[in-house]
C-alpha positions in Angstrom: 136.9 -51.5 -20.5 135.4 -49.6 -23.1 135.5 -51.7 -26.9 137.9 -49.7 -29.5 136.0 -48.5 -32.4 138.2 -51.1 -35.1 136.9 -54.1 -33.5 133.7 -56.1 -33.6 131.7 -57.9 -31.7 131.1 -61.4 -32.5 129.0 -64.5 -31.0 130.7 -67.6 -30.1 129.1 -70.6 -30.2 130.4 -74.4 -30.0 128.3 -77.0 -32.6 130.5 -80.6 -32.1 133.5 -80.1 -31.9 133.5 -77.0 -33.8 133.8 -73.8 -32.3 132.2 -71.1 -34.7 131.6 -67.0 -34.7 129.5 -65.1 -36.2 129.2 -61.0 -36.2 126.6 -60.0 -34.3 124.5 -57.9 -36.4 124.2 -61.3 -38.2 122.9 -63.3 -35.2 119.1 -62.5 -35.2 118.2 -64.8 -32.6 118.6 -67.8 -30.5 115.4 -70.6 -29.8 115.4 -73.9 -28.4 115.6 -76.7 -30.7 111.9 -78.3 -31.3 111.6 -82.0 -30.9 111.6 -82.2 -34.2 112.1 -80.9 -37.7 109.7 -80.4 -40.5 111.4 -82.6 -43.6 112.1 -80.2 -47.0 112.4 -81.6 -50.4 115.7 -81.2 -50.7 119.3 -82.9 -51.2 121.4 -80.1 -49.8 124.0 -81.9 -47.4 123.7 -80.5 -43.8 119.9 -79.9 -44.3 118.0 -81.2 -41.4 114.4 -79.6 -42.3 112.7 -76.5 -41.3 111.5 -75.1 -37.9 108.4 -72.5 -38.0 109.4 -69.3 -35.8 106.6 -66.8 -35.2 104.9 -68.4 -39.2 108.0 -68.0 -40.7 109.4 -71.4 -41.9 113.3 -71.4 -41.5 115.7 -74.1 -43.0 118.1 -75.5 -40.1 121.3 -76.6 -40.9 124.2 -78.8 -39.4 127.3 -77.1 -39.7 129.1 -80.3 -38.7 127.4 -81.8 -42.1 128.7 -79.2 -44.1 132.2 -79.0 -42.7 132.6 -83.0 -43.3 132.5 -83.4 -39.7 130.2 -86.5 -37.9 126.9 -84.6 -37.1 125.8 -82.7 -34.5 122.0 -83.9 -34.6 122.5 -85.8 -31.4 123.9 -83.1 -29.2 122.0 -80.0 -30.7 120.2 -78.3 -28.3 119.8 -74.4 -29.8 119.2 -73.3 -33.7 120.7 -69.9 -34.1 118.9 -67.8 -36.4 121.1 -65.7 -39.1 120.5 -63.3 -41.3 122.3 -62.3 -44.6 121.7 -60.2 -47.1 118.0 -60.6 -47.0 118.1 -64.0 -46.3 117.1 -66.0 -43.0 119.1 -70.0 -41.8 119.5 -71.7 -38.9 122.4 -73.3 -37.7 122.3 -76.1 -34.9 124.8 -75.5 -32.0 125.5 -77.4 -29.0 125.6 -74.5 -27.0 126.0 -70.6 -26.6 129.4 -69.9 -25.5 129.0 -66.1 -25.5 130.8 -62.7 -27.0 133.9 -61.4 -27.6 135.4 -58.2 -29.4 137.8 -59.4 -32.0 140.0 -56.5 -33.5 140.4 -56.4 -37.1 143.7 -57.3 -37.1 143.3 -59.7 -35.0 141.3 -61.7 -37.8 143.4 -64.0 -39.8 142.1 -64.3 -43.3 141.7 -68.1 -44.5 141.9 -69.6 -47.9 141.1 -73.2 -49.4 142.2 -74.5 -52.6 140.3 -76.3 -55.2 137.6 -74.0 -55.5 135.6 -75.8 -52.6 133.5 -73.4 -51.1 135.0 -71.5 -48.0 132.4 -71.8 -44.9 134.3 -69.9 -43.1 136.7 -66.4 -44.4 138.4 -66.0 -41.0 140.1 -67.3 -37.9 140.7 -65.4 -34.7 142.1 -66.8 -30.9 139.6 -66.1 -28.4 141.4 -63.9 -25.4 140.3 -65.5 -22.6 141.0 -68.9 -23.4 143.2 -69.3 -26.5 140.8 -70.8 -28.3 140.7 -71.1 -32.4 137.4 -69.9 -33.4 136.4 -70.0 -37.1 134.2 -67.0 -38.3 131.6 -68.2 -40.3 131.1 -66.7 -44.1 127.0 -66.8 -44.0 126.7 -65.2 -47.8 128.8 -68.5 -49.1 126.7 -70.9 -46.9 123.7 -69.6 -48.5 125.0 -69.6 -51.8 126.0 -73.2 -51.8 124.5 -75.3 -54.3 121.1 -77.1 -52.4 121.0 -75.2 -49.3 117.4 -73.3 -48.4 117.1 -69.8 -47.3 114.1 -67.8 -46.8 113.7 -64.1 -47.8 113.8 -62.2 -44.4 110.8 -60.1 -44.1 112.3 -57.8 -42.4 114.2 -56.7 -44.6 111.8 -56.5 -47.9 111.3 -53.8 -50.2 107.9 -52.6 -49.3 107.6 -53.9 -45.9 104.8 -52.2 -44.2 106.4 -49.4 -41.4 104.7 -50.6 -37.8 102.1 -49.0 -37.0 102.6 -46.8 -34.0 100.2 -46.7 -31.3 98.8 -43.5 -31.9 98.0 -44.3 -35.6 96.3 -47.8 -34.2 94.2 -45.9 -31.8 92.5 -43.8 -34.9 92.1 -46.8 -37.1 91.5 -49.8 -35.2 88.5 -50.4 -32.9 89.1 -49.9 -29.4 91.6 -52.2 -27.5 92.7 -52.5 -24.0 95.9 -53.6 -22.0 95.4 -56.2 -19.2 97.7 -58.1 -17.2 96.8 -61.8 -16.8 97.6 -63.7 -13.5 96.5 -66.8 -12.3 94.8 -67.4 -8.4 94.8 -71.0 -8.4 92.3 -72.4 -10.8 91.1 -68.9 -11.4 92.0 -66.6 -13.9 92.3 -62.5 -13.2 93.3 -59.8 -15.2 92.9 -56.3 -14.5 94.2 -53.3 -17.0 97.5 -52.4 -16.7 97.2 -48.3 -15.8 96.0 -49.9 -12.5 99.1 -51.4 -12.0 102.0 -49.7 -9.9 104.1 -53.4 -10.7 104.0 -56.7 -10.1 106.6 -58.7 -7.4 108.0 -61.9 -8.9 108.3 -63.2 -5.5 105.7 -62.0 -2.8 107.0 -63.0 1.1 104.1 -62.2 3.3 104.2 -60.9 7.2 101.6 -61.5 9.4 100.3 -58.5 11.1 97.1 -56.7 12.9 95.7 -56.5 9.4 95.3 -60.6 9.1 91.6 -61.2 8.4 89.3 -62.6 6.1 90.3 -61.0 2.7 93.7 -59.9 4.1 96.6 -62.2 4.0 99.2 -60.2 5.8 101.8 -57.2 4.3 104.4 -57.8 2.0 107.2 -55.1 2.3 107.4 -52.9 -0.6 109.5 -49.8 -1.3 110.2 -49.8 3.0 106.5 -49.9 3.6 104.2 -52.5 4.9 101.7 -52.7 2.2 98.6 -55.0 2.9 98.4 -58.4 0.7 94.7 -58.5 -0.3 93.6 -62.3 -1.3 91.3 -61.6 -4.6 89.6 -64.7 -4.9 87.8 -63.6 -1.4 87.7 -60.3 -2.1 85.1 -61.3 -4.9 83.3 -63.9 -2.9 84.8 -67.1 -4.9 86.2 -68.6 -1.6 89.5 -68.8 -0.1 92.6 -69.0 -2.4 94.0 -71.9 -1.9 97.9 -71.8 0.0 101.2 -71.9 -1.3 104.8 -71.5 -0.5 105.5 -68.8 -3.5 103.3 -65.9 -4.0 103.6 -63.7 -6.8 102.2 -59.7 -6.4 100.3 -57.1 -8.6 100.3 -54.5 -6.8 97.3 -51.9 -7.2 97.6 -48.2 -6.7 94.6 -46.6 -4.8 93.8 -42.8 -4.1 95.3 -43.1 -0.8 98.0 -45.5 -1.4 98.8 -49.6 -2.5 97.7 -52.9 -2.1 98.6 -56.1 -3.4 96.8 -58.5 -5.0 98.4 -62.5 -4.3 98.5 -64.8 -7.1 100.0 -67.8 -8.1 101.3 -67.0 -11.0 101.2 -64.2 -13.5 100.9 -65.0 -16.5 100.8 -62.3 -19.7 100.5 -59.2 -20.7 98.0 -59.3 -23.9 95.9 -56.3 -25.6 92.6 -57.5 -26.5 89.7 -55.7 -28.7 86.9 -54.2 -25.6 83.9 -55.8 -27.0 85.9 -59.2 -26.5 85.6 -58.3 -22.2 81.9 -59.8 -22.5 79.4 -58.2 -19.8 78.5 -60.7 -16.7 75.0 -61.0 -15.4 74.7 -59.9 -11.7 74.8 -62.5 -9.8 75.4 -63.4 -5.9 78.9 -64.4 -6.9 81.2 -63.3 -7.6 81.1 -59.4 -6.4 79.4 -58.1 -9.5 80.3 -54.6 -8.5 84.1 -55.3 -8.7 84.2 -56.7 -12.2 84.3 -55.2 -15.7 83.4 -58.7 -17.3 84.6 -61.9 -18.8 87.4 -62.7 -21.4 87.9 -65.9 -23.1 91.2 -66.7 -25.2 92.8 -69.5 -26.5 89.8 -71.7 -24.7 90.6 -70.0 -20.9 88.4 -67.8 -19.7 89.8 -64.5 -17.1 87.8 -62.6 -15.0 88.4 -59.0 -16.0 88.8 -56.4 -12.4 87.3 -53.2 -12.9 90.5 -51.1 -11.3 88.4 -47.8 -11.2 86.1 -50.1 -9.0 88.7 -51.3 -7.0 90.1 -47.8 -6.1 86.6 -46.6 -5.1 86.2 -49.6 -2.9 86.0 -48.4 1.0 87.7 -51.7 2.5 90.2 -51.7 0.2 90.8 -47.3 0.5 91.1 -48.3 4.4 93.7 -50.8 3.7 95.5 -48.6 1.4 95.7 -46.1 3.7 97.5 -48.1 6.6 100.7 -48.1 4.1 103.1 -47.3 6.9 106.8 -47.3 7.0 108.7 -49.7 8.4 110.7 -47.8 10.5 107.7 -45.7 11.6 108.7 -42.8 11.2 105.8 -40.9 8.7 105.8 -37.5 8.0 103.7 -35.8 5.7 106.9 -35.2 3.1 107.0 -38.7 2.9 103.8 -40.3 1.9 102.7 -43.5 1.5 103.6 -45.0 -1.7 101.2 -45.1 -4.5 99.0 -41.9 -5.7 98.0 -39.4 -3.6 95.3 -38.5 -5.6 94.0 -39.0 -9.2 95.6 -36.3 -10.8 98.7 -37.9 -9.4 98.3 -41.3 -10.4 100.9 -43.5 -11.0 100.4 -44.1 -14.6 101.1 -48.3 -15.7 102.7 -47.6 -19.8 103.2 -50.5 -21.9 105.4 -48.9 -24.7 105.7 -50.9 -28.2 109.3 -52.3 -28.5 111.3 -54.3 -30.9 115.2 -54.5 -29.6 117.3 -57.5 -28.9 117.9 -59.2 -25.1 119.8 -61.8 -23.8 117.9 -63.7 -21.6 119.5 -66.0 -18.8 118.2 -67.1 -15.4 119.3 -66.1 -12.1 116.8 -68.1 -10.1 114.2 -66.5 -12.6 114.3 -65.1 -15.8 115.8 -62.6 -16.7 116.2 -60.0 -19.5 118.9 -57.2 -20.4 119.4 -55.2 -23.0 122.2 -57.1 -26.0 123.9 -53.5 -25.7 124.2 -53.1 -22.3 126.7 -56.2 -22.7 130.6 -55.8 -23.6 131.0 -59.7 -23.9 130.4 -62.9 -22.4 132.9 -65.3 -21.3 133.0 -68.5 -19.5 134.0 -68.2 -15.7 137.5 -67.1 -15.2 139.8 -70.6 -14.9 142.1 -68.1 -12.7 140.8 -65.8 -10.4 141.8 -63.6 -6.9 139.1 -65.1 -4.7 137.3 -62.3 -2.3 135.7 -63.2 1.0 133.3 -60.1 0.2 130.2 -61.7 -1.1 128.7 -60.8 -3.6 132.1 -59.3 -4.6 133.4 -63.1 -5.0 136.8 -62.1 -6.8 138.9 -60.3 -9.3 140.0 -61.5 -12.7 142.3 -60.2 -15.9 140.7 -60.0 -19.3 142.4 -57.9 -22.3 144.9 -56.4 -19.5 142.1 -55.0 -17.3 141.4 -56.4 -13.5 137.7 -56.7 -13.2 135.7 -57.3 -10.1 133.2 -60.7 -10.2 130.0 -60.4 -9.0 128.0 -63.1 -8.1 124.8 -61.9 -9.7 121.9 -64.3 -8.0 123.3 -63.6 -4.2 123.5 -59.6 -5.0 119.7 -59.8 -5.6 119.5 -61.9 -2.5 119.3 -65.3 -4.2 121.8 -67.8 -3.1 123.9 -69.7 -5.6 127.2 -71.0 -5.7 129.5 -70.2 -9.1 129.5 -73.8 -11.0 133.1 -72.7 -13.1 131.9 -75.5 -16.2 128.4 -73.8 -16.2 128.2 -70.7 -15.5 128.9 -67.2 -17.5 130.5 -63.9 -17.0 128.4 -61.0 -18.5 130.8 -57.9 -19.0 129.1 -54.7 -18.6 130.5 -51.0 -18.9 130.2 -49.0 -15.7 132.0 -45.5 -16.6 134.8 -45.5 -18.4 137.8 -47.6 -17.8 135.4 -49.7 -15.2 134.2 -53.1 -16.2 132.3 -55.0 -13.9 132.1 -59.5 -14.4 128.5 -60.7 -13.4 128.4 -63.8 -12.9 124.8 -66.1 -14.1 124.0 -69.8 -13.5 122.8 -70.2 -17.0 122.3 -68.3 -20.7 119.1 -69.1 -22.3 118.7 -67.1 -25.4 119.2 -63.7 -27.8 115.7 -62.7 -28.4 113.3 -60.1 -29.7 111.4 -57.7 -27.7 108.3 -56.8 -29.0 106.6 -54.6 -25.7 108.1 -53.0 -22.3 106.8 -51.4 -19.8 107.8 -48.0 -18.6 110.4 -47.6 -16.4 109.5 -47.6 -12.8 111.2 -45.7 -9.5 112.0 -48.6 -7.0 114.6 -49.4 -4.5 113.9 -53.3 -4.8 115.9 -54.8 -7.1 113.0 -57.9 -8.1 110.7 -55.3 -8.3 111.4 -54.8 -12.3 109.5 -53.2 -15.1 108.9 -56.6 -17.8 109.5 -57.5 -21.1 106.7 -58.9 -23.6 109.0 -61.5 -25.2 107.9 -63.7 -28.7 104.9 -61.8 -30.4 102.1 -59.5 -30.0 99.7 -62.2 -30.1 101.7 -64.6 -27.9 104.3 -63.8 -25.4 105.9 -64.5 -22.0 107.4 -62.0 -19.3 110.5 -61.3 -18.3 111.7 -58.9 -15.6 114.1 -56.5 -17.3 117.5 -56.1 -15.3 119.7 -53.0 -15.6 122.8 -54.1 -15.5 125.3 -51.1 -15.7 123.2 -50.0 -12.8 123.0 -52.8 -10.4 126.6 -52.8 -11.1 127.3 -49.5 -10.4 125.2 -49.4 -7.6 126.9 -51.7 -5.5 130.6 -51.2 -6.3 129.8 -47.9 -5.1 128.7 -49.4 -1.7 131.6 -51.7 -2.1 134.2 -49.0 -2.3 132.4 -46.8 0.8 132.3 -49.9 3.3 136.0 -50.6 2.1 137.0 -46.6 2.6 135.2 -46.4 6.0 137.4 -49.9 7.3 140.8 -48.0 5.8 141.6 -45.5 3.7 138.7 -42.8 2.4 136.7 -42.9 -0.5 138.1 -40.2 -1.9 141.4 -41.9 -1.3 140.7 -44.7 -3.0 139.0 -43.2 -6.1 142.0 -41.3 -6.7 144.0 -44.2 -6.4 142.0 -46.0 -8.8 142.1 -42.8 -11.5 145.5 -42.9 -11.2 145.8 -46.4 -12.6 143.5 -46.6 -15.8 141.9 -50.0 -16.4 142.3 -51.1 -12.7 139.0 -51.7 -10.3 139.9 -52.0 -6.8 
C-alpha cells in the first residue's frame, strides 16, 4: 500500500475517554510522564504545570480539562509534545494508539456555536476500527485565554545552524568517540574506530579455546569468533558470571574478537585531555590502557584499541576466526580487517531525525518514515500455521501478511490482541507488510547513528544515540522495509518449492494489485 499524495498522516492517541489526532509534522515527540509536575503561576483551566525536556520548560496540559471532561491526571501516563507555529505544549494522553492516513475528504469539518473556542476543526472515522477521532486545532489551544506556550527554539529567527563535524574539528579542542560498557563493577570504554559492533545478546560456546582470558566463541557473521574476558585480560581478576552477556566486538589485523560485558552502556564524545594518564602500575596491564575517565562521578577505564590490535595473544586468537562449516578458503577471509589499510572503519555520524521506539524483547528503533501507519492488532484475521508469517489481514482493501516481529528475530512471544501493535511498512509497491510489536514506547529525536554496517545477523544492528549529546541511551536501529522484505522473499521460495514456482506465484501476485500471498 503505498499512501495517495491528498492524504495525511496523523497520530492517534486516546487521553480519557477522548480519542484525539494530531498531524504529524505537529507531533514533535513523545516522553514518559515524570512523577511529577513543576506548578506555574497560572489560572489557565487544563494546566497541570510544566515538565523540563532537554532545559526546555514545557507547559502540560489536560485535554480532558479543557474539553469539560473529568480529568485525565489519574490515568496519564505519556505527555506528547506539539509544536505550532513556533510554539511548543504538552498534552497528557493515556496512551499512543498509533497512525493512520486520513484523506482530505475524508475529514469532516466541525463547527461550535457561541463563539466558544473550537479545540478541535475536524472529525474523521478511523478505517480499521470505526472509530470517531477528533483532530485537534493546536493554533486555537494555544491561543486560548491563560494557556502557556513556549517559543520553540527550533524554530527561532537566528538560531545558530549545527555545527558540523568538520567545522567542530577546526574550532574546538580535540575530542574523541568512546563506547562505554560496563564488566561488572568495572567500567570500560574503548574508542569507537575500534569497534566492528557490538551484540545486544552474546551466547557463548565452549570450545578448545576455553582458558584463562578466553571465555569460549560466540558465533558471528558464520564464524566462531573467540569471547575474550577483559577484566582478566588486564589483570583485574575474573569477571564475575552471568546468564546474559553483551559483545563489543574488536577488529584486529588478522581478524575479530569480542570483548564480554555486562552491559553497554553509552556512546559519549569527551574532550582528550579529560582521558587522564595512569601511573604504571602492576595492575591493571598498563600497556593496554590509554588512561582514566571520570564523568558524572563514575570513573571508565579507557582501552588503548591500537594496543589491543598489536597484542600477540589477542592477534593469535583473532586469527583462529574460523567458519562454522569449515570450509575456509582464501576468497573468504575471516571477518574483520585483513590489514590496516583495510580496516573496518567504526563512524558515528551526527543525526537529528525522528524514531519510533518500541520493544521487541529489547529496544528498538526505526526510522518514523519507514512507517505507513500503526494500528492495533487486527480483531479479524486469516490465522497462518507459518510462524513468523502468523496471518493475513484487510486494511483500506489491501490483504497484508502479519508478521510476528520478536519470533522473526528469534525471540519468542505470543501476539497479546489488547496490547500489541501492527507497524505498516512499504515493501515495493502495492506490498505492505503488518509487523507485529509487544509494546510502543515513544516518537523521539535522534541526535547520533552509527554507520551502517554489512551483517547477516539480524541483532547485530548499527545504534542510535537517543536524548542529547551530552546524555543519551542506545538503541539498536531496525530496518524494517528490509527485514520485511527479506523474509517474504524466503516466504514465497519455500511456498513455490512445496507447489507452484516462484515465478508462478509472483506473477500471480502482479496480476492482482494490492494482494500479498
Amino acid at each position: 500500500m503505498t499512501p495517495t499524495a491528498v492524504s495525511t498522516l496523523y497520530g492517534v492517541f486516546r487521553t480519557g475517554g477522548l480519542r484525539m489526532a494530531l498531524p504529524l509534522e505537529e507531533l514533535r515527540e513523545v516522553i514518559v510522564r515524570p512523577a511529577e509536575f513543576s506548578p506555574l503561576p497560572t489560572a489557565g483551566v487544563g494546566v497541570l504545570g510544566a515538565v523540563n525536556l532537554r532545559h526546555i520548560i514545557i507547559p502540560v496540559l489536560d485535554p480532558c480539562l479543557l474539553a469539560g471532561q473529568p480529568s485525565a491526571a489519574e490515568t496519564g501516563e505519556v505527555i506528547i509534545i506539539v509544536s505550532s507555529d513556533g510554539r511548543l505544549f504538552g498534552l497528557l494522553a493515556d496512551a499512543i494508539e498509533g497512525s493512520t492516513h486520513v484523506a482530505a475528504d475524508a475529514l469532516l469539518a466541525v463547527r461550535i456555536g457561541g463563539g466558544v473556542p473550537a479545540l478541535f476543526s475536524h472529525t474523521f472515522e478511523r478505517a480499521d476500527d470505526r472509530a470517531v477521532v477528533a483532530l485537534l486545532d493546536a493554533a486555537t489551544i494555544v491561543d486560548t485565554p491563560a494557556i502557556p506556550a513556549v517559543a520553540d527554539p527550533a524554530q527561532q529567527p537566528g538560531t545558530p545552524a549545527p555545527v558540523t563535524a568538520s567545522v567542530a574539528a577546526q574550532t574546538q579542542e580535540p575530542r574523541r568517540t568512546l563506547l562505554m560498557f560496563e564488566c561488572g563493577g568495572t567500567g570500560l570504554s574503548i574508542d569507537v574506530t575500534h569497534v566492528h559492533s557490538v551484540v545486544p545478546d552474546l551466547e557463548l560456546h565452549s570450545s578448545p579455546l576455553d582458558g584463562p582470558i578466553c571465555r569460549g566463541v560466540a558465533h558471528l557473521d558464520g564464524h566462531a569468533v573467540p569471547a575474550i574476558d577483559p577484566i582478566t585480560l588486564l589483570g583485574l581478576g575474573l569477571q564475575p558470571r552471568t546468564d546474559t552477556y553483551r559483545g563489543v566486538v574488536v577488529s584486529l589485523p588478522q581478524g575479530l574478537i569480542t570483548l564480554t560485558a555486562t552491559d553497554v552502556t553509552d556512546i559519549t564524545t569527551v574532550p582528550a585531555n579529560d582521558i587522564l594518564p595512569i601511573p604504571t602500575l602492576p595492575s591493571p596491564n598498563h600497556a593496554l590502557l590509554a588512561g582514566l575517565l571520570t564523568t558524572d562521578d563514575r570513573q571508565y577505564l579507557v582501552l588503548d584499541g591500537q594496543a589491543l590490535r598489536e597484542n600477540t595473544e589477542l592477534a593469535a586468537f583473532g586469527a583462529l576466526n574460523l567458519r562454522l562449516d569449515s570450509q575456509t578458503s582464501p576468497a573468504d577471509p575471516p571477518p574483520g580487517d585483513t590489514d590496516a589499510a583495510g580496516r573496518d572503519e567504526h563512524k558515528v555520524i551526527p543525526s537529528v531525525r525522528k524514531f519510533l521506539t518500541y520493544n521487541i524483547g529489547v529496544e528498538a528503533a526505526t526510522p518514523l518514515e519507514q512507517i505507513d501507519e500503526i494500528l492495533p492488532y487486527p480483531s479479524h484475521h486469516l490465522s497462518l500455521d507459518e510462524s513468523p508469517l502468523i496471518g493475513m489481514f484487510t486494511h483500506r482493501r489491501t490483504t497484508i501478511p502479519l508478521i510476528n516481529l520478536p519470533v522473526l528475530l528469534g525471540r519468542p512471544h505470543t501476539p497479546n490482541p489488547g496490547t500489541d501493535r501492527v507497524l505498516l511498512v512499504t515493501v515495493a509497491a502495492g506490498t505492505t507488510a503488518g509487523l507485529v510489536v509487544p509494546e510502543l514506547h515513544a516518537i523521539e529525536q535522534s541526535v547520533w547513528e552509527e554507520s551502517a554496517k554489512t551483517t547477516n545477523d539480524l541483532l547485530q544492528r548499527p545504534l542510535i544515540g537517543m536524548g542529547t549529546p551530552e546524555d543519551n541511551r542506545l538503541v539498536p536501529h531496525f530496518d524494517l522495509i528490509t527485514i520485511a522484505a527479506e523474509h517474504l522473499g524466503r516466504h514465497l521460495v519455500r511456498t513455490g518449492e512445496r507447489g507452484s514456482t516462484y515465478a508462478e506465484q509472483r506473477r500471480t501476485r502482479d496480476s492482482a494489485p494490492s494482494v500479498m500471498s
